[in-house]
C-alpha positions in Angstrom: 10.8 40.1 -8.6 10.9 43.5 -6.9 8.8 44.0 -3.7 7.2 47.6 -3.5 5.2 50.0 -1.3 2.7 51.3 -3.5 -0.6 53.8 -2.5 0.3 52.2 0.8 0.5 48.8 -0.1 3.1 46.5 -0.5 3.0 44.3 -4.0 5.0 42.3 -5.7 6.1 43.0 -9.2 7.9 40.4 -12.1 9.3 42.3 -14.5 7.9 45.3 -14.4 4.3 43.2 -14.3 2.0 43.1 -11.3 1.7 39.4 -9.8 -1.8 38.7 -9.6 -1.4 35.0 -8.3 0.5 31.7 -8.8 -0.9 29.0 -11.2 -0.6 25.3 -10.6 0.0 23.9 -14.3 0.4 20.5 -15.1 2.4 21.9 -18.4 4.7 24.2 -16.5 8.6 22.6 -16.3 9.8 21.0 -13.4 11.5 24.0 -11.1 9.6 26.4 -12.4 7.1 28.9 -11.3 4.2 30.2 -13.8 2.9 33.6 -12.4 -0.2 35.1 -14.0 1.0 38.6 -14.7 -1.2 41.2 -16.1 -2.8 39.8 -18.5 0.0 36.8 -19.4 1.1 33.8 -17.7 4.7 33.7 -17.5 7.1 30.5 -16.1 10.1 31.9 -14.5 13.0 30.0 -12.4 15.7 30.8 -9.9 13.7 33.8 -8.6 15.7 36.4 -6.5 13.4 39.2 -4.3 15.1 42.8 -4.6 13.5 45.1 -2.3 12.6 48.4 -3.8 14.4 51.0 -1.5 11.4 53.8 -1.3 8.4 53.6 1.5 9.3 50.8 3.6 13.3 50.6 5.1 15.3 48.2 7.0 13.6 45.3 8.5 10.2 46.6 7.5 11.2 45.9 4.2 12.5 41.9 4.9 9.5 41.6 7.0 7.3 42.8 3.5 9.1 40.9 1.2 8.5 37.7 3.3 4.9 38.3 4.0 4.1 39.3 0.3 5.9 36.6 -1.1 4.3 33.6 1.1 1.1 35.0 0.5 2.0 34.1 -3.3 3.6 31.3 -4.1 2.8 28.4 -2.9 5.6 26.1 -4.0 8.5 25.8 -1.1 12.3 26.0 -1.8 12.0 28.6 -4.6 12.1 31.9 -4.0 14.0 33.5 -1.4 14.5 37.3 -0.3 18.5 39.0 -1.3 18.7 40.6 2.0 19.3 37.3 4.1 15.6 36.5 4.6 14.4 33.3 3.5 11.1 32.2 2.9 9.4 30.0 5.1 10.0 27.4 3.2 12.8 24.3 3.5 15.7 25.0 1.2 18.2 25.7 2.6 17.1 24.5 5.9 16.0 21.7 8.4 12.7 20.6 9.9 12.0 19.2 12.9 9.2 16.6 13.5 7.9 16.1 16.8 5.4 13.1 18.0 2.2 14.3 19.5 -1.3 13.8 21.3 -2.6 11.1 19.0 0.3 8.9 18.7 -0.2 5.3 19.4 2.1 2.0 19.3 0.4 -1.1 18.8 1.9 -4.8 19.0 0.0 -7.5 16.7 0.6 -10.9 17.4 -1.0 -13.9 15.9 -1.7 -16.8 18.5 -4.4 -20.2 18.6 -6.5 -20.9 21.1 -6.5 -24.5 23.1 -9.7 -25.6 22.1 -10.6 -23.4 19.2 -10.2 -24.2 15.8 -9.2 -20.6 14.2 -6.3 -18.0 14.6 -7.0 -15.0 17.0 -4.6 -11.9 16.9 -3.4 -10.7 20.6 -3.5 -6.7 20.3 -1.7 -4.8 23.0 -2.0 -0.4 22.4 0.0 2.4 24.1 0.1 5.7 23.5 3.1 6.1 26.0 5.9 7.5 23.4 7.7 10.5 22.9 10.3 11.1 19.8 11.3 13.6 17.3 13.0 13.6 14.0 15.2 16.1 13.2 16.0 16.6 9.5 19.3 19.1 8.3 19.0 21.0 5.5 20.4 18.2 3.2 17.4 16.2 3.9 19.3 14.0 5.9 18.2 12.5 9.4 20.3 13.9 12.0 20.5 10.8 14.6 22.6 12.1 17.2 19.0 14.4 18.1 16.6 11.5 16.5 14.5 9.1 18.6 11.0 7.7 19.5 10.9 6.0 22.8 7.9 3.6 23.7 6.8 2.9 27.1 6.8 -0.9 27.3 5.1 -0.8 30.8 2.4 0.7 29.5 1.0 -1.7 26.7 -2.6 -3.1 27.6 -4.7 -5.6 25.2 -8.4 -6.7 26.2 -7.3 -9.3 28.5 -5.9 -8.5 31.9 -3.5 -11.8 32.4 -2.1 -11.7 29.2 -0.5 -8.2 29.8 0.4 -9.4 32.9 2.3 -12.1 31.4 3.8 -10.5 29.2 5.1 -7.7 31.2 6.8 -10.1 34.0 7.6 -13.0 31.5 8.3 -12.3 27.9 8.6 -8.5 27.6 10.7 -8.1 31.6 9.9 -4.6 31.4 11.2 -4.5 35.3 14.3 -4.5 33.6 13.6 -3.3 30.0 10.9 -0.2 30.5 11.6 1.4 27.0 12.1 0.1 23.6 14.3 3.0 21.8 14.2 3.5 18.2 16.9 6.2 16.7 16.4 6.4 12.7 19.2 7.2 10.9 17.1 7.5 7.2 14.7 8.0 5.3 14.4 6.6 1.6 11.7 7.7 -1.0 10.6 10.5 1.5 9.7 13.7 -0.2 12.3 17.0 0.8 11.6 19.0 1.2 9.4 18.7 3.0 5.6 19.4 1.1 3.6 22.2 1.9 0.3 20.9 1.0 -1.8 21.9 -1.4 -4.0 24.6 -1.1 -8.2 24.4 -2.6 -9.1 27.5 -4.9 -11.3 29.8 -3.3 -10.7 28.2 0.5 -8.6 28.6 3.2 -8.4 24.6 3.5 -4.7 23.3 2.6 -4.7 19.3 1.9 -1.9 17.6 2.8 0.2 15.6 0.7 0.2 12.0 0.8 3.8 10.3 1.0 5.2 6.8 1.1 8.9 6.0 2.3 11.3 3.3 4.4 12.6 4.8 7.9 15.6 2.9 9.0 17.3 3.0 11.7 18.8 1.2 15.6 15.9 -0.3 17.2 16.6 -1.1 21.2 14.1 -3.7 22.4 14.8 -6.4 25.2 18.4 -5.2 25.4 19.2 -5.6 22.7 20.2 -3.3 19.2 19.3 -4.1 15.8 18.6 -2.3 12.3 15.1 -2.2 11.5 13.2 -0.8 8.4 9.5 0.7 9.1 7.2 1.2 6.2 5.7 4.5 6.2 2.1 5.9 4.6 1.9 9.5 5.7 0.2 12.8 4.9 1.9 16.0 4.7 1.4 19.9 5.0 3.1 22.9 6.4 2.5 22.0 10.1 1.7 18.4 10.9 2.6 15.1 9.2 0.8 12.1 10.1 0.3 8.6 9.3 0.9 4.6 9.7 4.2 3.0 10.1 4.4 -0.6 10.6 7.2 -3.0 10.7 7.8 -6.8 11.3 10.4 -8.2 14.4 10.5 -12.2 15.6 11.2 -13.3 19.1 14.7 -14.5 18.2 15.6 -11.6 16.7 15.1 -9.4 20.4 16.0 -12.8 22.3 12.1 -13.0 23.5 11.0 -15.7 25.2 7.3 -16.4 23.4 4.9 -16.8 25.8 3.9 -20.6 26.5 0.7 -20.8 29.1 -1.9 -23.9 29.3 -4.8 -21.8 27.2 -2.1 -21.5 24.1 -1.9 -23.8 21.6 0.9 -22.1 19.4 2.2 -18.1 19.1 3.3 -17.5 15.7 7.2 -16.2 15.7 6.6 -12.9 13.8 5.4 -9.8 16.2 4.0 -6.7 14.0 4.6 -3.3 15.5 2.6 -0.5 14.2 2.8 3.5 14.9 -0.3 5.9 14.4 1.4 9.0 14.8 0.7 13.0 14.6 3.8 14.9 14.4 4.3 18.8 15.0 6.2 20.1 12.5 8.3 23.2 12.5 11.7 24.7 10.8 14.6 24.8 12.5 
């Protein structure tokens, strides 16, 4: 692929061909790129960007061959520049993820009411969290700058006493203000990381939907154990959002469950869920 200033424009050229656009083919092979060219579609794989030397010089020419080539293809990780520039894309490199306005914690908690004769679910919401995930160029989860922190004193459900409760008497947030949650994986989740995919004849990118486990060392109560949260997200070139949701017991965080005169029973499983926007940048 050669990169060229030509009448005073810079295009991009495949073989001697002009590069009219990309194609999104269901037939073309997996790693490979179909470019419409002239008046053929070629597939072509580990493409290499070479600079023509004649119009443009020095960085003028990295900063062309970036620009020309992201304005083209649309599938990350496969083309990069042979002066040292890569593409905006994530091979090769890291993302960061970082928890934004819009993010909200939830607990779920299924309880009966003295008195009445069906289940009710207690609902407490916070949108007092922080966290990002940092991701190396392996795709890996890089704990030791990893973690989503949750403001325990800050939960509230639609009855006053109960969070008050909770706060003094099951949750002791006097002396356990933050639950800490560091992940150390991912499993099933796409890297890297997609781009989106972009409508014909719009400016609109939709993001990608993705589905994966997050594990990791959850800190609640005091105390440190490995949890697994199920994640639904969507995904494009600047944000990644979605629902993760995973299930604790009392025991397991050494809980006391709450026992006042209006309860009949509290079932032992709490549900924690997370509606979160993330920021999304390279590193």
């Amino acid at each position: 692929m050669d990169i060229v200033s030509k009448d005073g424009e810079v295009k991009t050229f495949m073989n001697g061909g002009l590069v009219s656009m990309i194609i999104e083919d269901i037939d073309t092979k997996p790693g490979y790129l179909r470019f419409q060219v002239e008046s053929a579609a070629m597939d072509f794989r580990n493409i290499r960007v070479r600079p023509e030397q004649g119009g443009i010089a020095g960085t003028h020419i990295r900063e062309a061959c970036v620009r020309q080539v992201a304005a083209i293809v649309t599938a990350a990780g496969l083309v990069m520049c042979n002066m040292g520039t890569s593409l905006m894309a994530q091979s090769g490199s890291g993302a960061i993820i970082e928890l934004g306005e819009g993010t909200k914690a939830r607990y779920v908690v299924a309880e009966r009411l003295v008195g009445v004769d069906f289940g009710n679910e207690a609902v407490g919401t916070t949108e007092g969290i922080t966290g990002t995930i940092v991701l190396k160029a392996d795709g890996t989860i890089d704990a030791s700058q990893s973690k989503i922190t949750i403001d325990m004193k800050s939960f509230s459900s639609d009855q006053g006493l109960r969070d008050m409760f909770l706060q003094m008497s099951v949750l002791e947030t006097a002396k356990f203000p933050t639950l800490e949650f560091v992940p150390t994986k991912a499993v099933g989740m796409p890297f890297p990381l997609p781009q989106g995919t972009p409508i014909p004849n719009s400016p609109i990118v939709m993001p990608q939907p993705a589905g994966f486990e997050l594990m990791g060392n959850m800190t609640f109560h005091g105390v440190t154990k490995e949890v697994t949260w199920r994640v639904v997200s969507t995904i494009n070139a600047n944000e990644v959002s979605g629902r993760a949701t995973t299930t604790v017991t009392f025991d397991t965080f050494g809980l006391t469950k709450p026992a006042v005169p209006l309860l009949a029973s509290v079932e032992d499983e709490i549900r924690l869920e997370l509606e979160f926007r993330g920021k999304r940048s390279a590193m």
